[in-house]
C-alpha positions in Angstrom: 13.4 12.2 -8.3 12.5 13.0 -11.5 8.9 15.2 -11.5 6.6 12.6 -13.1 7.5 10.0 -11.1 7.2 12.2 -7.8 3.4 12.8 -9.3 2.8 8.7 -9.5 4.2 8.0 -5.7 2.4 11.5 -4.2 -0.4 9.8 -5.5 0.7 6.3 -4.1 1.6 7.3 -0.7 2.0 10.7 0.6 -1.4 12.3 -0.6 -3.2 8.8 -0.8 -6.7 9.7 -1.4 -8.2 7.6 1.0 -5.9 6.8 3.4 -4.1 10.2 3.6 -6.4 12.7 2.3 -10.0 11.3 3.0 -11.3 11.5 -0.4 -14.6 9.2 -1.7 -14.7 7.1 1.9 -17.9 6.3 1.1 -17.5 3.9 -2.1 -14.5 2.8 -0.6 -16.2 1.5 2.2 -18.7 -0.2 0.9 -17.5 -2.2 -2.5 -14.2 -3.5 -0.1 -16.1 -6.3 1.1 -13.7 -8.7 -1.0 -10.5 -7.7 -3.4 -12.1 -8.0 -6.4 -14.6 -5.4 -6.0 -12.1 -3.1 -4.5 -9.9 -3.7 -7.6 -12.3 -3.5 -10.2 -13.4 -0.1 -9.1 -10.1 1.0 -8.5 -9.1 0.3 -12.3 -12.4 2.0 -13.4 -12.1 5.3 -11.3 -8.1 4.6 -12.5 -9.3 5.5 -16.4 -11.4 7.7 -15.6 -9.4 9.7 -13.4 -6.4 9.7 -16.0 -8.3 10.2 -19.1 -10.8 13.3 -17.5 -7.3 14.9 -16.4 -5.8 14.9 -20.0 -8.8 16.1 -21.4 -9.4 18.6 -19.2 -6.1 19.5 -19.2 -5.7 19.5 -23.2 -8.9 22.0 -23.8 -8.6 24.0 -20.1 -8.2 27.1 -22.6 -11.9 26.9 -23.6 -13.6 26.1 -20.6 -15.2 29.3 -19.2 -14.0 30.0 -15.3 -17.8 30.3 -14.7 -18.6 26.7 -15.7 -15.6 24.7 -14.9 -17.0 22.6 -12.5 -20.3 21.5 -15.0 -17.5 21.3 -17.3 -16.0 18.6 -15.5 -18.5 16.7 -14.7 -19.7 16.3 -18.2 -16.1 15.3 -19.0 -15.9 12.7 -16.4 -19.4 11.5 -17.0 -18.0 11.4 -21.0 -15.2 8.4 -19.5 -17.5 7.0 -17.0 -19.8 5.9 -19.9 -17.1 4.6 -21.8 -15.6 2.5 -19.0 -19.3 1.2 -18.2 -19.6 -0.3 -21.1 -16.1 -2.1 -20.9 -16.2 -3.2 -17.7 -19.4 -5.9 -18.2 -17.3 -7.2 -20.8 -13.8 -7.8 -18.8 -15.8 -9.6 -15.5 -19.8 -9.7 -15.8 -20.6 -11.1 -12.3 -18.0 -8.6 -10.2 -19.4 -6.1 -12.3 -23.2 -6.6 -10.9 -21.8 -6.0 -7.4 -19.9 -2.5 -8.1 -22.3 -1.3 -10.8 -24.0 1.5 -9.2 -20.5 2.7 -7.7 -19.2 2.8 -11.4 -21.9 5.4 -12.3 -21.5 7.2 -9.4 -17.8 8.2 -10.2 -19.2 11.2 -11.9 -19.6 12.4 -8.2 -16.4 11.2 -6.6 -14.7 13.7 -4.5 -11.1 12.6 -5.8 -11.8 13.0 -9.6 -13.2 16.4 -9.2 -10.9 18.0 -7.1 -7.6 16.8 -8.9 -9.1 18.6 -12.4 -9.9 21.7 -9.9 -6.1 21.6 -8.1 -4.1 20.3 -11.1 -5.6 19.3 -14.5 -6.8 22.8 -15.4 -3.9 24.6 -13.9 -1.1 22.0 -15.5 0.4 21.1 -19.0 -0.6 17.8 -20.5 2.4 15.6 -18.8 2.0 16.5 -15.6 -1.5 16.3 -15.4 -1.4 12.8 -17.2 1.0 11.2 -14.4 -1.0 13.3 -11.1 -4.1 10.9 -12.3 -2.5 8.0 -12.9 -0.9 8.8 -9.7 -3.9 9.4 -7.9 -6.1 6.3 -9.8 -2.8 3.8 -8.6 -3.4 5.5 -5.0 -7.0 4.8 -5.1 -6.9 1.5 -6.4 -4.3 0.6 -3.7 -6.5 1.7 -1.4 -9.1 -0.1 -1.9 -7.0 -3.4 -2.7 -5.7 -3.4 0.5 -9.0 -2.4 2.3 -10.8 -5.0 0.3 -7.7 -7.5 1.2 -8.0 -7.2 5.1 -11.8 -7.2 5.3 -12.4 -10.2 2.9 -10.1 -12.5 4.9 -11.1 -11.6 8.4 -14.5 -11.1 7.6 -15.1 -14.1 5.0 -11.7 -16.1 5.8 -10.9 -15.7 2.3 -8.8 -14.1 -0.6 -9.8 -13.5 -4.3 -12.8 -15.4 -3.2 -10.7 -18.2 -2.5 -11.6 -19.7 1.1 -8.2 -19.9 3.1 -9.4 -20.5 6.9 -12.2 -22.4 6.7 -14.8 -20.3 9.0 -15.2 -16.4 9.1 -13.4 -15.0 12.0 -14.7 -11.5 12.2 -18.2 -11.1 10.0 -18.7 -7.8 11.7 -15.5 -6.9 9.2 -17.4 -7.3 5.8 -20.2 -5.0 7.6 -20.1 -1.2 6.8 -18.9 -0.6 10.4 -16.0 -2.7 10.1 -14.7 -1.3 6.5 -15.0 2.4 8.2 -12.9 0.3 11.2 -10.4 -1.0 8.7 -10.0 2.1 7.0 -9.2 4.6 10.3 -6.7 2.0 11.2 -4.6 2.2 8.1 -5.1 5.5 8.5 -3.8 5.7 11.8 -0.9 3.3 10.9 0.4 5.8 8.2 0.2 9.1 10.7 2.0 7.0 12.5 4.6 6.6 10.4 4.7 9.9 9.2 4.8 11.4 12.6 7.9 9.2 12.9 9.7 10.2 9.9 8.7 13.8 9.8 7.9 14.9 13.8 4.8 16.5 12.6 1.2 15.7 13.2 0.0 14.9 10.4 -3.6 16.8 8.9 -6.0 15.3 6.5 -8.9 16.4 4.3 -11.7 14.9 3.6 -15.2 14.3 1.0 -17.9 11.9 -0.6 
């Protein structure tokens, strides 16, 4: 498989930020109470995550060892900005739900730690597909959380109401997205331990 593509699925799958390597459990948990929160956050930590890592990336020559990590969060605050100010204009009234979360990417454990690992050690190409990589992972993520806790929580889909009656509210509850989210991630060791025969390890962060 060619390398840039085997950035996008590392992203996808294998190194999953929340599902295989822990990473920014906290947002995810609590804007997946329906699948369009979970996707419009995804796409915005999606930009942000792509266009910090080719920034970073393109001028990693003049940022100082010393004050990398200030110097990333002033890059990523640079594209959070940008993509708060686009985001009220795609959807306005998803937008008042996630709002705070969309400011708050400056902090996200993901974003950081892929300019750390890869964007400042990597040339432009690479580092370009790792976030978009990582962004589709993330996004996914939360689609799929947002997906299983909207219907059995709210008996609905897209906001759409498919069952008539909400099966499980505890599942729209904090408790029940940090329930949701261990048993995806359970289901994937699984699977890997399968495959692969190993146990399979996992990080973790905000």
């Amino acid at each position: 498989m060619n390398r840039n593509l085997r950035l996008v699925w590392n992203g996808f799958i294998p190194e999953n930020p929340i599902f295989r390597l822990a990473l920014s459990l906290c947002p995810a948990v609590a804007v997946t109470t329906s699948v369009k929160n979970g996707l419009l956050l995804g796409l915005a930590v999606l930009f942000v995550q792509v266009f910090s890592s080719c920034t970073v990336t393109t001028f990693k020559s003049f940022i100082h060892p010393r004050i990398r990590i200030p110097a990333y969060v002033v890059v990523i605050a640079l594209w959070v900005t940008v993509i708060d100010m686009i985001l009220p204009v795609i959807s306005p009234d998803v937008y008042k739900q996630v709002a705070l979360f969309v400011k708050l990417i400056v902090v996200f454990a993901i974003i950081i730690s892929r300019l750390e690992l890869f964007a400042s050690k990597e040339p432009f190409v690479p580092s370009f597909f790792d976030g978009l990589g990582m962004g589709i992972g993330f996004t996914f993520g939360l689609c799929l959380t947002g997906a299983i806790r909207e219907f059995f929580g709210a008996g609905q889909l897209f906001g759409y109401d498919i069952l008539g009656f909400k099966p499980l509210l505890i599942m729209i509850l904090p408790a029940g997205g940090f329930f949701v989210i261990g048993f995806i991630m359970a289901t994937f060791n699984w699977f890997e331990y399968k495959i692969t025969g190993k146990i399979p390890t996992s990080g973790g962060g905000h």
